[in-house]
C-alpha positions in Angstrom: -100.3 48.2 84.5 -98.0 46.3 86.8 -97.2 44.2 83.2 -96.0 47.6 81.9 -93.8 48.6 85.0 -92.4 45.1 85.0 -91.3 45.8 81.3 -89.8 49.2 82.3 -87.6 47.2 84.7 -86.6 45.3 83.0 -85.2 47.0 80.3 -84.0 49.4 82.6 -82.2 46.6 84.1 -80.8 45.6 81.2 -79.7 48.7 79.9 -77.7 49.0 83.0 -76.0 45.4 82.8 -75.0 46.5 79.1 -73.8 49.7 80.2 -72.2 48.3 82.7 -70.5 45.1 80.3 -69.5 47.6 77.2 -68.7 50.8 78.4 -66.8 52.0 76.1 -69.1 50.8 73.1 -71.8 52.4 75.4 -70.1 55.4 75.2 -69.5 55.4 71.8 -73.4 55.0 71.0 -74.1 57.9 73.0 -71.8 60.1 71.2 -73.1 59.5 68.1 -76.2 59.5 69.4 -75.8 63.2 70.6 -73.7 64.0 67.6 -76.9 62.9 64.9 -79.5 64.9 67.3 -77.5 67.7 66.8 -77.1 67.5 63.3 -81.0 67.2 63.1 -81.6 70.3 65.1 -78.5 72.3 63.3 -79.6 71.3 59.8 -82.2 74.3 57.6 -85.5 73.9 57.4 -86.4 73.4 53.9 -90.2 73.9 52.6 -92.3 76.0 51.3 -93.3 79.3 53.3 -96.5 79.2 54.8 -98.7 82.1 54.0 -100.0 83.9 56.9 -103.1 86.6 57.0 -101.5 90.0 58.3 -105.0 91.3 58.5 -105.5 88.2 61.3 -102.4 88.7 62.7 -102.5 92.9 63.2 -103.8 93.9 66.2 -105.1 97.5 66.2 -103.2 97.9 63.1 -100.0 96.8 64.2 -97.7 95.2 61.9 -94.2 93.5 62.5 -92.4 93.5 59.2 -89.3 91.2 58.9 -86.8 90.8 56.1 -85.8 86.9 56.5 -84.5 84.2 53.7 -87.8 82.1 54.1 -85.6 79.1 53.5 -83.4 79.2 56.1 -86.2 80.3 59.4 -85.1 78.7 62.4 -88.6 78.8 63.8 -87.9 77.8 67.1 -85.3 80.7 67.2 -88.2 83.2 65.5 -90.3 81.9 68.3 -88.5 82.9 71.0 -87.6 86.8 69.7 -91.5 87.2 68.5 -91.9 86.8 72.1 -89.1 88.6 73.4 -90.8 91.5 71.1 -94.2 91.0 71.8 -92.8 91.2 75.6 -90.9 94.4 74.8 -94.0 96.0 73.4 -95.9 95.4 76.2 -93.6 96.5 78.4 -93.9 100.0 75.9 -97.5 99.9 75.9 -97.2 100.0 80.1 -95.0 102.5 80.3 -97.0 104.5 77.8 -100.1 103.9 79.7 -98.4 105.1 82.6 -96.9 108.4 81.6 -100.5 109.1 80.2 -101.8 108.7 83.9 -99.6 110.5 85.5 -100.2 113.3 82.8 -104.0 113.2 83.7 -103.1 112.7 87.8 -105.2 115.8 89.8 -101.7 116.1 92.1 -99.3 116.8 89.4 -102.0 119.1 87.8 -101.7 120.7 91.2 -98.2 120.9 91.6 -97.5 122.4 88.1 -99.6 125.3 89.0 
């Protein structure tokens, strides 16, 4: 283990010296660097659609039907609003569960009559 922290060090170390040596080339490296990650995580996703059981995937009969091009998902991005709308629905489902309560409550029974 010390063997391993000793490497991290040193290239740490190193790292630093070149940074410190070549800054602009360092620089440089790092823009391009950023600038091919990008282009990775900006680029389609190309592949076939995976098929997915809606009878798994419906809860109490609940479906969520979306009209997407299947060649260009961002799945990261579909990721994130599923759960911003599985969120929302819950929230629904609460509020629903709520008003149904309060319909059923013995004191607003009492004070509608």
């Amino acid at each position: 283990m010390e063997n391993l922290e000793q490497q991290c060090e040193d290239a740490v170390f190193e790292l630093c010296d070149a940074r410190e040596q070549f800054p602009s080339l360092c620089a440089n490296e790092l823009t391009k660097c950023i600038q091919i990650k990008n282009d990775i995580n900006m680029s389609k996703v190309s592949g076939k659609p995976s098929v997915i059981d809606k009878s798994s995937t419906s809860e109490k009969g609940e479906r969520l039907d979306l009209n997407v091009n299947q060649e260009e998902i961002c799945f990261d991005h579909l990721d994130s609003r599923l759960q911003n709308v599985i969120s929302t629905l819950n929230n629904l489902k609460a509020v629903v569960d709520q008003t149904e309560r309060e319909k059923q409550c013995p004191i607003k029974k009492l004070l509608q009559d």
